[in-house]
C-alpha positions in Angstrom: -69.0 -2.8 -58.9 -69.1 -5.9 -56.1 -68.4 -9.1 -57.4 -71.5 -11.4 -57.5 -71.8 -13.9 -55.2 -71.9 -17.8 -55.8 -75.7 -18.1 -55.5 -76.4 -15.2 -57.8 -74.4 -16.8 -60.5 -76.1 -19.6 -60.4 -79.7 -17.8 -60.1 -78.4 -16.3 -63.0 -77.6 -19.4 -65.2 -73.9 -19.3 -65.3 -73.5 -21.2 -68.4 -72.3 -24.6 -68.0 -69.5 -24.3 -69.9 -66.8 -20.9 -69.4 -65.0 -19.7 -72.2 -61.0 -19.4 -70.6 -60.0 -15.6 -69.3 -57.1 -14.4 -70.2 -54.8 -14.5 -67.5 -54.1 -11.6 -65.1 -50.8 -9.6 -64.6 -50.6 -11.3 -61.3 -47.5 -13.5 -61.0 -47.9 -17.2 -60.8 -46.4 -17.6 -57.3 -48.9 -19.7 -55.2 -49.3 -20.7 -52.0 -48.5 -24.7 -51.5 -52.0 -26.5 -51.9 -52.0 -29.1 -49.4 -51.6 -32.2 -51.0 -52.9 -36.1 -49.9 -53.6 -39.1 -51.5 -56.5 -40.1 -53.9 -59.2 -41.4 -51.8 -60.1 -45.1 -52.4 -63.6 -45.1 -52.9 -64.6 -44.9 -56.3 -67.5 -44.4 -58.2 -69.5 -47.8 -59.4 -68.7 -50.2 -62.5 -67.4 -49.0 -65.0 -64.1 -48.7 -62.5 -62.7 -44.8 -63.4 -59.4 -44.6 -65.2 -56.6 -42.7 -63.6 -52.7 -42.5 -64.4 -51.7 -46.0 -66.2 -49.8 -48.4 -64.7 -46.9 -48.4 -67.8 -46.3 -51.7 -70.1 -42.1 -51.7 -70.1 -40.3 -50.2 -73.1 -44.0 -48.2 -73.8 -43.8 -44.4 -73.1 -46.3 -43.0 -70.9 -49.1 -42.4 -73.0 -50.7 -38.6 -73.2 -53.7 -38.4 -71.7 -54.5 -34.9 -72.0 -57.3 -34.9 -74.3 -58.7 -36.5 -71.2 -58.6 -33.5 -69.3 -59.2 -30.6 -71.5 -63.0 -30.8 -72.4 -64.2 -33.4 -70.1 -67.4 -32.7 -68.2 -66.9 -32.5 -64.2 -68.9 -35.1 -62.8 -68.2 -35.5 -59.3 -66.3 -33.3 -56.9 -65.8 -33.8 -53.4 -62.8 -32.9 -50.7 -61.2 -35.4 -48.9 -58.5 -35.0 -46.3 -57.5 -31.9 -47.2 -57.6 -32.3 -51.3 -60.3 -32.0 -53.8 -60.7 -34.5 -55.7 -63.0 -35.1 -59.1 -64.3 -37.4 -61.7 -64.8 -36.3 -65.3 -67.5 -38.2 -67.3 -65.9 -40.1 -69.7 -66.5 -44.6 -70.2 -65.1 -45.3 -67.8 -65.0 -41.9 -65.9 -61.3 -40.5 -65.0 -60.6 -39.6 -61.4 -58.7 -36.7 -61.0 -56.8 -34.2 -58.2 -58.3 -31.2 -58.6 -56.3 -27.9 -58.1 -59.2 -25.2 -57.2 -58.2 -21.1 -56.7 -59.8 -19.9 -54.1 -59.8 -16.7 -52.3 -56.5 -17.4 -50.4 -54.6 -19.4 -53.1 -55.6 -18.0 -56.1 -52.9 -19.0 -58.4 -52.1 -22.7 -57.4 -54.0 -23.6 -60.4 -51.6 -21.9 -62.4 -49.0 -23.3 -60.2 -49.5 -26.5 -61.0 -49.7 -26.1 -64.1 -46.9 -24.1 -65.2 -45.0 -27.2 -63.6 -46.5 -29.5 -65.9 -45.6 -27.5 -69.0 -41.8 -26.7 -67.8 -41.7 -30.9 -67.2 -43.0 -31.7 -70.7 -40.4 -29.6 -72.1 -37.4 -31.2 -69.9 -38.6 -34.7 -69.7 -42.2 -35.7 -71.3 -44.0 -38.2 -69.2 -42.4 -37.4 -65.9 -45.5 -35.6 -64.0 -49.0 -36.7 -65.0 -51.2 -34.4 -67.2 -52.5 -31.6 -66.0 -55.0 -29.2 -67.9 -55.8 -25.6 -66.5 -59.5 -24.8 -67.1 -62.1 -22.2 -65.9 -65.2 -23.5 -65.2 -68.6 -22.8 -64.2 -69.9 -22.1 -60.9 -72.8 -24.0 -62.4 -71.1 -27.1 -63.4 -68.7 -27.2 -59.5 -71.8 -27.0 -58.0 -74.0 -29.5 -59.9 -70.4 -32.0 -59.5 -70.7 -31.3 -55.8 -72.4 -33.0 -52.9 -73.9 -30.4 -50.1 -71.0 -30.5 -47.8 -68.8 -30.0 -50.6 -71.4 -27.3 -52.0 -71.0 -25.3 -49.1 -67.1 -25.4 -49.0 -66.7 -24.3 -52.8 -69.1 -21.2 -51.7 -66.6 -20.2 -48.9 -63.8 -20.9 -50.6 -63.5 -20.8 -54.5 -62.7 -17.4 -56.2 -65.2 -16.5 -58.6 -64.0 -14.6 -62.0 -66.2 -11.7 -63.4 -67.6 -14.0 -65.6 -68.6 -16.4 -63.2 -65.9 -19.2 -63.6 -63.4 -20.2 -61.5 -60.1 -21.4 -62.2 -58.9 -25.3 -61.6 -56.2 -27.7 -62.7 -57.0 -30.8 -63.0 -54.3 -33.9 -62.9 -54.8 -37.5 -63.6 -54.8 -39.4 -60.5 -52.0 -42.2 -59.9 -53.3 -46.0 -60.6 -53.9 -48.0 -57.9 -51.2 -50.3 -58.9 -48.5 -47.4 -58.3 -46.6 -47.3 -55.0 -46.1 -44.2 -53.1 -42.3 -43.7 -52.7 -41.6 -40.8 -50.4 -38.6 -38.8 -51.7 -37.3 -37.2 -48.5 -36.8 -40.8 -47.0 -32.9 -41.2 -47.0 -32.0 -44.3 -44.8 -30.7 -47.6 -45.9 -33.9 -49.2 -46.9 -35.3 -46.0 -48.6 -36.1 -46.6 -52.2 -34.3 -43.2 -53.0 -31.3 -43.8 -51.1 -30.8 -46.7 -53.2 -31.4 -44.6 -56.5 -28.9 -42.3 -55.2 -26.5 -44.8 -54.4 -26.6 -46.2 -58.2 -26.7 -42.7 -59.5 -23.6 -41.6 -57.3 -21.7 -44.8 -58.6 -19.2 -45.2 -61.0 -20.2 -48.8 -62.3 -22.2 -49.5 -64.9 -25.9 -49.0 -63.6 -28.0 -52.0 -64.4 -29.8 -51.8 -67.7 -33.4 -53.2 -65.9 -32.8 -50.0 -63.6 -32.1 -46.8 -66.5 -35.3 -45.8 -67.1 -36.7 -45.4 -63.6 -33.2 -43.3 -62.2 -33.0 -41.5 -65.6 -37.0 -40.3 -64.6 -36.1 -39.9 -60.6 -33.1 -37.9 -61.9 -35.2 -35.9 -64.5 -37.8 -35.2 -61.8 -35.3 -33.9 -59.9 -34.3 -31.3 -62.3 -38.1 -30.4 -63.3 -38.3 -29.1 -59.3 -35.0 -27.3 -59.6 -35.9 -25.8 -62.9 -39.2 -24.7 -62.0 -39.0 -23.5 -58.2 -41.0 -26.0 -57.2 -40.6 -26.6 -53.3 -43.7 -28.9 -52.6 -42.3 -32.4 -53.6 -42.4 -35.2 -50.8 -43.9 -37.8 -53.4 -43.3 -39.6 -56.5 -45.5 -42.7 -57.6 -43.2 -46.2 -58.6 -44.3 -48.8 -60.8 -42.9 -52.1 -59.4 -42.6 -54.2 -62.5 -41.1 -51.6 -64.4 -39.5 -48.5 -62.3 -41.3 -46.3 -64.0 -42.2 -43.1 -62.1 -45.3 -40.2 -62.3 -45.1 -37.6 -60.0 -48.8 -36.3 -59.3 -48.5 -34.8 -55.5 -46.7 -31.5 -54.9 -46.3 -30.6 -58.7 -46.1 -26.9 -58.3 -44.0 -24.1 -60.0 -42.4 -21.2 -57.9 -43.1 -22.3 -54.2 -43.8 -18.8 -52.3 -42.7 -21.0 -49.0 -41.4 -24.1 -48.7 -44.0 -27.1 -47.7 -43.5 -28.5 -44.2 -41.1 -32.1 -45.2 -40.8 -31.1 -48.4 -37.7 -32.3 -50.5 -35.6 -29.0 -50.3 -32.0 -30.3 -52.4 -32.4 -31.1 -56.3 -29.7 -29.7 -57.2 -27.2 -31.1 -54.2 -28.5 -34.4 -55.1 -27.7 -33.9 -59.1 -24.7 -32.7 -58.2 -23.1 -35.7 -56.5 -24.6 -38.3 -59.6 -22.0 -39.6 -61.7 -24.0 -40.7 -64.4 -26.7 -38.4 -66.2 -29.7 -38.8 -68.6 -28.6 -38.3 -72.2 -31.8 -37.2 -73.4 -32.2 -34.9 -70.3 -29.1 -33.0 -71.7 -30.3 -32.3 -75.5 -34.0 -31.0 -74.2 -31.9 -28.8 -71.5 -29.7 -27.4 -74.1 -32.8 -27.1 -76.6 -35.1 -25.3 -73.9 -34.9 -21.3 -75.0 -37.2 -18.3 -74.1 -39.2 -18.5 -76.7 -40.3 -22.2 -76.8 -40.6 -21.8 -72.9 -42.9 -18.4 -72.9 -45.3 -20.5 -75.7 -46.0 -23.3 -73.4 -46.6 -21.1 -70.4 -49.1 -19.3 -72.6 -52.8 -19.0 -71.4 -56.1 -17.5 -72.5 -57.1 -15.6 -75.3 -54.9 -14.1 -76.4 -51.9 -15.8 -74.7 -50.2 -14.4 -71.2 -47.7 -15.9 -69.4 -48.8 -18.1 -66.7 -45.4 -16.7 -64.7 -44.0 -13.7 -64.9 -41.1 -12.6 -67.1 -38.6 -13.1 -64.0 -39.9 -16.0 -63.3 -39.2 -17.1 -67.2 -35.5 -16.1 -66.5 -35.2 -17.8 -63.7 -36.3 -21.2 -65.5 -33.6 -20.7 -67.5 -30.8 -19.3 -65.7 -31.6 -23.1 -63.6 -31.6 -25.2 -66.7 -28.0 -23.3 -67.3 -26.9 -24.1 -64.3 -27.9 -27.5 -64.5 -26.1 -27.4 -68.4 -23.2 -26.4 -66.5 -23.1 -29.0 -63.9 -23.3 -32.1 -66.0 -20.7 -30.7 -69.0 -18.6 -30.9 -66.1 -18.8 -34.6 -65.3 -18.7 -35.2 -69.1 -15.5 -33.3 -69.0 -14.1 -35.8 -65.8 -15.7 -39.2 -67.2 -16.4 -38.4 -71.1 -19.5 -38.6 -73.0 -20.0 -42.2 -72.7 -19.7 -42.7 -69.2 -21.4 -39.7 -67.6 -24.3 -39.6 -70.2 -25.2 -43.2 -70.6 -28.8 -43.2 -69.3 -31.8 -43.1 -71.6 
């Protein structure tokens, strides 16, 4: 039977809302979808909310109710992203993550990378909430151009949905700080220099490296080749990672940071609370979080479940060892 085509669902009624499939047999391995920076044109008053910028000593608070059942509003595609707004008061802008007929898993992609993150270090990568919606409600969010893209482009389910993943979009007030940036006045050099130290690092300066250094191990642990980006509070260090959050890179993006795990293995001092949740992180737990659809499958394969794990071992592995050199109180004194 041939698939129906985007104006026959919605000459159909395709229902506004899509209850979710249940996820294929098809591994989770995406191709990269090109990542770029939030537009800054917004909608009108009331100004829409996006990633917070974080009060010090508050955690980063969870915003994904946000994206789970708000309605799409606005959709558009700007250099080379798609982008969205959900209606809520105020509205919240959002990078949307869209399969379409030659990426049709980087929905899943994504994320799986969020799930594996909240696991390993909550509050790391912004939320992000995999959804199937209606060819009906992406078309009524979209403008013409945009219209006529999502026709070409989107892959349309067998019950007229199509699969997106949509992430909370980084505050105005955050700062872009490219990771693959290594000379002297690169922000990450100079984590890595702290990191790499045997002093004392400053107190004021924990809870940023202890999240550059837990970010680090989220792209190692989850196969994620995409990262070029993270997004730095000034006041407070804090970091949210919202470009390039994908799980199991098929091929590595052009510039993309490409060595996690040599830069973890040079750091001197480690994230205490990064070691219990590696050692607590176990099939089981893992598999439920990576669960999707009714009833649950695995948004990765079963390999790809092993090879979370084997990393997080390996990762286990490599900070008993400077515990072993400097002792528990040295090597593990980050937050």
């Amino acid at each position: 039977m041939k698939r129906l085509g985007w104006a026959c669902w919605l000459a159909l009624g395709a229902p506004v809302a899509c209850k979710e499939p249940a996820p294929t047999s098809d591994a989770a391995t995406s191709v990269a979808v090109p990542s770029a920076a939030p537009s800054a044109s917004v909608a009108a008053a009331p100004a829409p909310s996006t990633v917070p910028a974080p009060s010090a000593g508050a955690p980063q608070p969870k915003l994904s109710a946000v994206l789970e059942d708000g309605k799409l509003g606005k959709l558009s595609f700007e250099r080379g992203a798609w982008l969205g707004e959900l209606e809520r008061t105020p509205p919240a802008r959002v990078l949307v993550t869209l399969a379409t007929k030659d990426q049709p898993l980087g929905p899943r992609a994504r994320t799986a990378h969020f799930r594996i993150a909240e696991l390993v270090a909550p509050g790391v990568v912004a939320p992000t909430a995999l959804r199937a919606l209606s060819v009906a409600e992406l078309s009524h969010a979209a403008d013409s151009p945009t219209r006529k893209r999502l026709e070409k482009q989107a892959r349309v389910l067998g019950n007229g949905s199509v699969e997106v993943a949509l992430t909370l979009a980084p505050a105005p007030t955050l700062t872009r700080v490219e990771l693959t940036r290594l000379g002297e006045d690169a922000p990450a050099q100079g984590w890595e220099t702290l990191l790499g130290a045997r002093e004392p690092i400053p107190e004021a300066q924990q809870l940023g490296l202890a999240q550059y250094q837990a970010l680090l191990v989220i792209d190692y642990v989850s196969g994620n080749a995409a990262r070029i980006s993270v997004y730095r509070h000034a006041k407070t260090g804090r970091l949210t990672a919202t470009e390039g959050n994908e799980a199991f890179s098929p091929v590595p993006k052009e510039g993309a940071q490409n060595d996690a795990l040599t830069r973890l293995s040079r750091h001197m001092t480690y994230s205490k609370s990064l070691e219990e949740r590696l050692g607590k992180l176990e099939r089981e737990a893992l598999e439920r979080a990576l669960g999707w659809g009714e009833p649950p499958a695995l948004l990765v394969t079963p390999k790809q479940v092993e090879e979370c794990l084997e990393r997080a071992r390996s990762v286990r592995r490599l900070i008993a060892e400077r515990v072993k050199q400097r002792g528990a109180d040295k090597a593990l004194a980050l937050p």
